[in-house]
C-alpha positions in Angstrom: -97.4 144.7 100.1 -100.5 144.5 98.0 -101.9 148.2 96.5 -104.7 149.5 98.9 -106.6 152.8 99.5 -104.2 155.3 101.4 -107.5 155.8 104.2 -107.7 152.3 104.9 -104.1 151.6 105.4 -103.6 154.4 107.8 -105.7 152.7 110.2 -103.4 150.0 110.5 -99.7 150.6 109.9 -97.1 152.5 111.7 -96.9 156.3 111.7 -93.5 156.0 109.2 -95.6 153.8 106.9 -98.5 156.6 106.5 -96.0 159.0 105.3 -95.0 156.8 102.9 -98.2 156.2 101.5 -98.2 160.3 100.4 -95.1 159.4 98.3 -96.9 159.0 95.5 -98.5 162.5 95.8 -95.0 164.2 97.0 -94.1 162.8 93.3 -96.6 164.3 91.3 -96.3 167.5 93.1 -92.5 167.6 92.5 -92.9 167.0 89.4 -95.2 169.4 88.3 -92.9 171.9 89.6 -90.1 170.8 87.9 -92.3 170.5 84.4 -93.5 174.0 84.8 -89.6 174.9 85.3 -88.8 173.3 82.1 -92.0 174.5 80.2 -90.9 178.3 81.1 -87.0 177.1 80.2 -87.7 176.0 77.0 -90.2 178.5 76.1 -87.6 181.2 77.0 -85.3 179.5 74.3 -87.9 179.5 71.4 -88.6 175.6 71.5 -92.1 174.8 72.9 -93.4 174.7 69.2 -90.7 173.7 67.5 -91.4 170.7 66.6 -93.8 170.1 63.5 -96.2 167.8 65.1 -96.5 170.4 68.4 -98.5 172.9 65.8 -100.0 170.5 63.6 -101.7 168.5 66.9 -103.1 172.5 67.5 -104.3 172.3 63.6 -106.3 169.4 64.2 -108.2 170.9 67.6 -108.7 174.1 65.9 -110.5 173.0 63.2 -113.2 170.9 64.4 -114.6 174.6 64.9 -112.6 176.9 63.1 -113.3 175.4 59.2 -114.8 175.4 56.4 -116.7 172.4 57.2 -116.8 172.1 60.9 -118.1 168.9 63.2 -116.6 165.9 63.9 -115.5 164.4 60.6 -112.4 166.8 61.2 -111.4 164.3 64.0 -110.1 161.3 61.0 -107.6 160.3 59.0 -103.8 159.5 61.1 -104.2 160.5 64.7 -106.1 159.4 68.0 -108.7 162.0 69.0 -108.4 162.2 72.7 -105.8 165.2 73.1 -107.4 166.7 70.3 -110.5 166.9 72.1 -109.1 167.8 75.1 -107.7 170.9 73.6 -110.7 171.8 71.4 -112.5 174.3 73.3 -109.2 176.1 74.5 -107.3 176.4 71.7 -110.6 178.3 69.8 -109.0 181.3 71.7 -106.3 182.6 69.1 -103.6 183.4 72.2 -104.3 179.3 73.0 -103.6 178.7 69.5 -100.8 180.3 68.6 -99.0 179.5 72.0 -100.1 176.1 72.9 -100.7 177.1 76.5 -103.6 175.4 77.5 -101.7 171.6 75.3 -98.7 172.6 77.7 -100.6 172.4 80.5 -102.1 169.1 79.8 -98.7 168.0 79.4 -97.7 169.1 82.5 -100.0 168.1 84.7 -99.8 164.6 82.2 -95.9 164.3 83.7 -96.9 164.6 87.4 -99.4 162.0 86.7 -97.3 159.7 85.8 -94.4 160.3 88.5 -97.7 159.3 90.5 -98.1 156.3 88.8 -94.6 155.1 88.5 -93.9 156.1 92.3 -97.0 154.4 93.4 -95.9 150.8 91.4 -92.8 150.9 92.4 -94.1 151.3 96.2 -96.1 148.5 95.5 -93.7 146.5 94.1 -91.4 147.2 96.8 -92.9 149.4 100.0 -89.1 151.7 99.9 -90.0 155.2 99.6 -85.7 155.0 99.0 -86.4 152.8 95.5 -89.0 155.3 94.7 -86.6 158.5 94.8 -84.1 156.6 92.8 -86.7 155.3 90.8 -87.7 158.8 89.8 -84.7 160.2 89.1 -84.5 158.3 85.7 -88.2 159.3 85.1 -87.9 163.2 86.1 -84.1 164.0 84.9 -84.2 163.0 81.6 -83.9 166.0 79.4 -85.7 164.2 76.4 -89.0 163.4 78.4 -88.6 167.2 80.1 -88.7 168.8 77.0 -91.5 166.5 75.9 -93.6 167.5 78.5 -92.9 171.4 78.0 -94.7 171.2 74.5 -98.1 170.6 73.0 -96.8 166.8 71.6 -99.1 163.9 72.9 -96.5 161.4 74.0 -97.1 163.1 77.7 -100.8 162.2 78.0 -99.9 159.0 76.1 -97.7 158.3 79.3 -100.0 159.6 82.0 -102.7 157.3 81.0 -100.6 154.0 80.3 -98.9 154.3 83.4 -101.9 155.2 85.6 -104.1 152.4 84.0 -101.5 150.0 84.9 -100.7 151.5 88.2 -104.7 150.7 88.7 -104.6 147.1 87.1 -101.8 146.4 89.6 -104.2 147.0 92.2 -107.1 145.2 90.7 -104.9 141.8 90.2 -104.4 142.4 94.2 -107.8 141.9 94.8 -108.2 138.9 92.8 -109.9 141.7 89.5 -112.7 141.5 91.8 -113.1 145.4 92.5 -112.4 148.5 90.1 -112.7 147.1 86.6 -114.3 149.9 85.1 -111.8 152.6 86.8 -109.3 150.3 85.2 -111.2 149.8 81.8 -111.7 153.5 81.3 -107.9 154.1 81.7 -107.1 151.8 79.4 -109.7 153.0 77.2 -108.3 156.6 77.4 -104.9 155.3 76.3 -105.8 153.5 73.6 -107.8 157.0 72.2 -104.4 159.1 73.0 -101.7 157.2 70.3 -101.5 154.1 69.3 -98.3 153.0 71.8 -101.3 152.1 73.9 -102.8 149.3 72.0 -99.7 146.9 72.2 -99.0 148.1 75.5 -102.9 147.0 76.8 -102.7 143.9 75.1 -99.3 142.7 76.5 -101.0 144.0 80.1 -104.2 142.0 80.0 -102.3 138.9 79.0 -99.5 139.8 81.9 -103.1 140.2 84.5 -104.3 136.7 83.0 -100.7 135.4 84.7 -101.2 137.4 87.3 -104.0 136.2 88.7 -103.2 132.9 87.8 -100.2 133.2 90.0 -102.5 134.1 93.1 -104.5 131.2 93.0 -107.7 132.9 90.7 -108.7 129.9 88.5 -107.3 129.8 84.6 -111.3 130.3 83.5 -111.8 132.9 86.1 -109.2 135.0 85.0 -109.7 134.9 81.9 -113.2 136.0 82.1 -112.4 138.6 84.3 -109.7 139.6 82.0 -112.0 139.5 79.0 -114.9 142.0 81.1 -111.6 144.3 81.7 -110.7 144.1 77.7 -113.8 145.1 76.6 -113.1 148.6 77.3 -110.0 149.2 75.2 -112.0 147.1 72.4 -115.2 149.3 72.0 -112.9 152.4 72.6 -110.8 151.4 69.5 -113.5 150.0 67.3 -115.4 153.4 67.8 -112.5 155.4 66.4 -112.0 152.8 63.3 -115.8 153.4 63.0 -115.1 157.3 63.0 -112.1 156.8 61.0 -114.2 155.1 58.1 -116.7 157.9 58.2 -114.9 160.5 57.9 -112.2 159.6 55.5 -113.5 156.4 54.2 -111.0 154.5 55.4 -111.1 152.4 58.6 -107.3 153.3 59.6 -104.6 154.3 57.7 -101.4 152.9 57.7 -99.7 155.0 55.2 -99.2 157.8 52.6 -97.3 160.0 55.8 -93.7 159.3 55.2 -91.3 158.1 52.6 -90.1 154.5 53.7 -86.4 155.3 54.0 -85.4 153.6 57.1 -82.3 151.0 56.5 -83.5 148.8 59.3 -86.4 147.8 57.1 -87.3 144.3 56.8 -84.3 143.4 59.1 -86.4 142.5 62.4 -83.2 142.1 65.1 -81.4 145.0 63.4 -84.8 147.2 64.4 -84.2 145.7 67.9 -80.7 146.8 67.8 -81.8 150.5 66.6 -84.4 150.4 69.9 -81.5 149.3 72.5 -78.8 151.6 70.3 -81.7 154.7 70.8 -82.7 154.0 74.4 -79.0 154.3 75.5 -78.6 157.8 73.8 -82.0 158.9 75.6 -81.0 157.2 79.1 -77.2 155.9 79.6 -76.1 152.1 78.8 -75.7 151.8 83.1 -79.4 153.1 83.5 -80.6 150.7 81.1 -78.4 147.5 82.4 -80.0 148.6 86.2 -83.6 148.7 84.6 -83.4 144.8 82.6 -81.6 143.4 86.4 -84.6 145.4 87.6 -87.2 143.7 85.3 -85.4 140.6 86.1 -85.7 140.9 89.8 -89.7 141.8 89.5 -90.2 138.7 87.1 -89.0 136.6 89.7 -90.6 138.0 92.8 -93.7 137.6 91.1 -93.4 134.2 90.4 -91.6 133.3 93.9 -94.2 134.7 95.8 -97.8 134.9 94.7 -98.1 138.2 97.1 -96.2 139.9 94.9 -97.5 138.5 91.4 -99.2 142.4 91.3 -95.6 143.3 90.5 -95.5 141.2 87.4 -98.0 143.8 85.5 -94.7 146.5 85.9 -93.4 144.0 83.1 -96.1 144.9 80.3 -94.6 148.6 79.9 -92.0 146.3 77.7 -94.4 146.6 75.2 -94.2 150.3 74.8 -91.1 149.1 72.1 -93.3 147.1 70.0 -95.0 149.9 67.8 -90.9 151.7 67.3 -90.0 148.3 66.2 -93.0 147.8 64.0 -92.5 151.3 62.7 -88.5 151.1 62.0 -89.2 147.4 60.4 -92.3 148.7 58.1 -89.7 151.8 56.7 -90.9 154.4 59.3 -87.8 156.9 59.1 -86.0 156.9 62.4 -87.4 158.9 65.1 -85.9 159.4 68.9 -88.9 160.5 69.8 -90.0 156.5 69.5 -88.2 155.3 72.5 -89.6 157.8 74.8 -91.9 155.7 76.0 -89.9 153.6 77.1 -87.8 156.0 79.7 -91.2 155.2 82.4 -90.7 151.3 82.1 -86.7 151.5 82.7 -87.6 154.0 85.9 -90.0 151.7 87.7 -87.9 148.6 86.6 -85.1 150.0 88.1 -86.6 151.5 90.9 -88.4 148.5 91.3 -84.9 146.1 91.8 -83.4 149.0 93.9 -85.7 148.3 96.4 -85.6 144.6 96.2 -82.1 144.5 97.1 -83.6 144.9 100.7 -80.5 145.1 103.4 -78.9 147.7 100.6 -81.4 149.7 99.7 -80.0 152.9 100.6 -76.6 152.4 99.7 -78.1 151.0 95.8 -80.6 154.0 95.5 -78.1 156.5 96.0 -75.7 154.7 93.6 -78.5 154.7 91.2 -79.5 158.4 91.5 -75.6 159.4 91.3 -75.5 157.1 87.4 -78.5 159.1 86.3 -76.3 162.5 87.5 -73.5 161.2 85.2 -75.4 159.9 82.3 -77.7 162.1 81.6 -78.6 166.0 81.9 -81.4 167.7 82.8 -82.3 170.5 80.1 -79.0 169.1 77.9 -79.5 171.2 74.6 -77.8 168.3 72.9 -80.4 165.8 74.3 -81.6 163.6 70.8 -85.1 164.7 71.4 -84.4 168.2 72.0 -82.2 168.2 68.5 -84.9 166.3 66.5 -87.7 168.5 67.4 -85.3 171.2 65.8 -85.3 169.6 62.7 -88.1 171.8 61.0 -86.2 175.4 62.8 -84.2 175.7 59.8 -87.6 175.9 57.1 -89.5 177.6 59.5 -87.1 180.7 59.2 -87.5 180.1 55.5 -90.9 180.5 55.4 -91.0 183.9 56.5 -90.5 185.0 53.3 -93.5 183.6 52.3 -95.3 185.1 55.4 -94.0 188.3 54.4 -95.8 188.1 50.8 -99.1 186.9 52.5 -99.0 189.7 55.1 -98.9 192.1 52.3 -101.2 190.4 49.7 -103.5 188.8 51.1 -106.6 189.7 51.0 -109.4 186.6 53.0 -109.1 184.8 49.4 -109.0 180.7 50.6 -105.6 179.1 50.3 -105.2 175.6 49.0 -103.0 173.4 51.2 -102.4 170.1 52.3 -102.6 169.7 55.9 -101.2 166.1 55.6 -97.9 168.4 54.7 -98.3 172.0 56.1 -100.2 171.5 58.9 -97.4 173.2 61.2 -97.5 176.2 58.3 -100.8 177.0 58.7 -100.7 177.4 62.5 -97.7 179.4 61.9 -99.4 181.7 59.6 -102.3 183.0 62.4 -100.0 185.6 64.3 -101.2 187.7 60.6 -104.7 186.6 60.9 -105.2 183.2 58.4 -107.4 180.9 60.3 -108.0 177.3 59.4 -111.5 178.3 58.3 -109.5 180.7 54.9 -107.9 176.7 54.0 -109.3 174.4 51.8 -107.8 171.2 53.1 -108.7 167.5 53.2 -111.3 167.9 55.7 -113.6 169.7 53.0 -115.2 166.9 51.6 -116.4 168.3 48.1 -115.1 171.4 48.3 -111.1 169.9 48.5 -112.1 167.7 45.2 -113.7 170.5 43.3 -110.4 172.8 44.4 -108.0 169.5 43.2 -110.3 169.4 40.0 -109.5 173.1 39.2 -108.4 175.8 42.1 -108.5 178.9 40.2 -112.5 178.6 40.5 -112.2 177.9 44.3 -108.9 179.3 45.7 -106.8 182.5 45.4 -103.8 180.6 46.6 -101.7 177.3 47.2 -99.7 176.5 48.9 -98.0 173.3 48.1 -94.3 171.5 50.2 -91.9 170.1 47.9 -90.0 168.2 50.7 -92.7 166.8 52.7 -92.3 162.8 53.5 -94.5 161.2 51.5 -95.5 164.0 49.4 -97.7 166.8 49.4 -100.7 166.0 47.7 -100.8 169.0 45.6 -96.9 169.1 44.6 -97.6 165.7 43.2 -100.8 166.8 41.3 -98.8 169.9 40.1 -96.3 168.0 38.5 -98.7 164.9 37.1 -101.2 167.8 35.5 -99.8 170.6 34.3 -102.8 172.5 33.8 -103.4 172.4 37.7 -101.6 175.9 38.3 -102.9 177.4 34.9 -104.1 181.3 36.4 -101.4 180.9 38.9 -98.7 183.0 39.3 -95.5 181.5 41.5 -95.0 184.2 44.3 -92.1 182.5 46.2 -90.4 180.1 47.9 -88.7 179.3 51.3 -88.0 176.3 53.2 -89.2 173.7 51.1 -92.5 175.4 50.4 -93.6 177.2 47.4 -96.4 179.9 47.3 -98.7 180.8 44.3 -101.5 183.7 43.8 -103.9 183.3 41.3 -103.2 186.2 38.2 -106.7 186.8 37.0 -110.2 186.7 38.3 -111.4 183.2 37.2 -113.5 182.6 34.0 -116.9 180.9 35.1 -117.5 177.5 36.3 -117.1 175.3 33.1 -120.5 173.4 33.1 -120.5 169.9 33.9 -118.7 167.1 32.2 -116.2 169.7 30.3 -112.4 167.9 30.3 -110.4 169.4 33.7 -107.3 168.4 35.3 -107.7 164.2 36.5 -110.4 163.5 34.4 
């Protein structure tokens, strides 16, 4: 059963086949209750910002407005600016800011999206509103990807759009890529502006719709042009962000300088694929995993048994949603659960996908399925890997107060000097007392950072510098190459990792140019 618009199908099939064209929907809506559940649940227990990244992504939206130097040039350097525009307006509000509300939300409605999408390839795949329901149950009761969604983090909307655009290309092989490209370009397009997952992911699904329609009967040359029309999307989408990229941090995309390349696997390609398979079956069960490859299996070969069903084949690209962990873990990327997450979609329509291809036991396989997800994994499981790892930071965050404390009492509007490549999270931590991203001097600055590197007790009043961040804080490193950089500074204290100064005098006047100063 080819993918075809719910109002034209209810014309023509039987009244228990219309309801189960409003499965998709059912899904999303269940969903979305069941994400707002856990947004409130985890909320409750302190953890919707406690990961790093969940305050820094806030940073980054906040200060395309709030700055020193506002616009777009605040959009470079490591990240993909779609959630960050998203968010941009909202989080100008300080409650939206110091919260995350309105980035929950997002990711909220982002889950729902993609039970849609997974539900409605799966249906497509398969036409068993059973295979579906245990489909979903890997998607929707894993406790990693329910805590994901109940935070600002961007792996949510990462997942809505991936899912979605391939839920769409799924339909446009069906008609032979004849109708829809740009819905389906623009998807893609979006996904490859939300994290860069998408851009393996995209590639291994245009080659997988080349096949595809291959498999239909659409000539080799056809396809491929077709293809290449559909491609175009994802392409300009990504060269316009290198292009930003290059303007506003001179660089046309970085690749490193953000962590410390600690991670044993490196160099050792099949051990990074063992790491992958070893980190999946903590986030999803070893039987949940075994049901989604006999799954993938079973789509593989209905696609190329029956050339009906060679739409299903395009289920197989979300395979590539491993290739960036694996790149990262073989590069020295230190290991990250959070990696893998992607990856809990693809097993939940792969298995879903070969429960309903078991046709005469379809009932009997979904329930068995549904009942090894119960077993294997638990919904809002403290223990869960992702749930731990985003904890990582809780420790130093309690630390810092201290420092919070000294501001709070001392400080009076003077600009801070930090690093938001390292204390991002601190700065957005620091607004319940009233610092706002425009009293930093960061990275973004332009001339002001480099006159502030060059000598700070002319621009700043205080740094703020991490001595544990991966890959350095820029200004810890400066502080121990030139000595001279905290001359006028005063060390006011220290907790979690991070160390606070306050400039001891009023600064002499601006030595006149070409006078010998820290780095020249």
């Amino acid at each position: 059963m080819g993918l075809q618009d719910p109002l034209i199908i209810a014309d023509t099939i039987s009244p228990p086949d219309r309801r189960r064209n409003w499965t998709p929907q059912v899904a999303a809506l269940a969903a979305i209750a069941l994400g707002t559940y856990a947004a409130w649940f985890y909320a409750r227990a302190g953890l919707t910002l406690s990961h790093y990244d969940a305050k820094a992504h806030l940073v980054v939206s906040r200060r395309v407005v709030d700055s020193l130097t506002p616009g777009w040039i605040q959009l470079g350097a490591v990240w993909l600016p779609l959630p960050h525009l998203l968010n941009l307006i909202p989080v100008q509000v300080d409650a939206l800011y110091r919260t995350g509300a309105f980035a929950v939300a997002i990711s909220i409605l982002s889950f729902g999206v993609i039970a849609y999408a997974c539900a409605t390839l799966i249906l497509a795949a398969t036409g068993s509103r059973a295979a579906v329901v245990a489909g979903l149950s890997v998607l929707v009761l894993n406790p990693d990807l329910l805590y994901l969604q109940a935070t600002p983090m961007t792996e949510p909307l990462l997942l809505a759009l991936t899912t979605l655009s391939l839920a769409a290309l799924a339909r446009w092989v069906d008609q032979d890529g004849t109708r829809g490209l740009t819905g389906v370009g623009l998807l893609m397009a979006a996904a490859c502006l939300t994290r860069y997952e998408a851009w393996p992911l995209t590639a291994g699904a245009l080659v997988v719709a080349v096949a595809a329609l291959c498999r239909r009967g659409v000539p080799v040359g056809v396809a491929v042009r077709r293809t290449a029309g559909l491609a175009a999307y994802p392409v300009i989408a990504i060269a316009a962000f290198m292009l930003q990229s290059r303007l506003s941090i001179g660089h046309w995309f970085v690749t490193g300088g953000f962590y410390v390349a600690d991670n044993p696997d490196m160099g050792r390609p099949f051990k990074t694929l063992g790491s992958i398979w070893w980190a999946s079956h903590h986030l999803n069960g070893y039987g949940v995993l075994l049901c989604a490859m006999a799954g993938a299996a079973a789509a593989l070969l209905s696609g190329i048994r029956d050339r009906r069903q060679a739409h299903s084949l395009v289920a197989l690209a979300l395979a590539a949603s491993a290739v960036l962990p694996w790149y990262a873990f073989y590069i020295g990327h230190p290991f990250r659960f959070r990696y893998m997450v992607p990856l809990v979609p693809a097993f939940a329509v792969w298995a879903g996908i070969g429960v309903g291809l078991t046709r005469r036991f379809r009932i009997l396989a979904a329930a068995a399925l549904v009942a090894l997800v119960l077993f294997e994994t638990r919904p809002f499981d403290g223990a869960a890997p992702m749930v731990q790892e985003a904890q990582l930071d809780r420790q130093h965050s309690l630390q810092r107060r201290v420092l919070t404390d000294v501001l709070r009492q001392h400080w009076r509007h003077e600009k801070i000097l930090v690093s938001l490549g390292s204390l991002s999270h601190y700065v957005q931590e620091l607004s319940p007392i009233g610092v706002h991203v425009r009293d930093i001097v960061h990275e973004g600055n332009g001339d002001l950072w480099a006159a502030a590197l060059d000598a700070p007790r002319f621009h700043v009043g205080w740094i703020l510098m991490d001595e544990l961040s991966e890959g350095d804080d820029v200004l810890a490193e400066r502080a121990r190459e030139y000595p001279e950089f905290l001359r006028g500074f005063t060390r006011m204290g220290e907790g979690g990792g991070v160390v606070l100064y306050r400039r001891a005098e009023e600064p002499a006047a601006i030595p006149p140019p070409g006078s010998p100063s820290p780095g020249s």
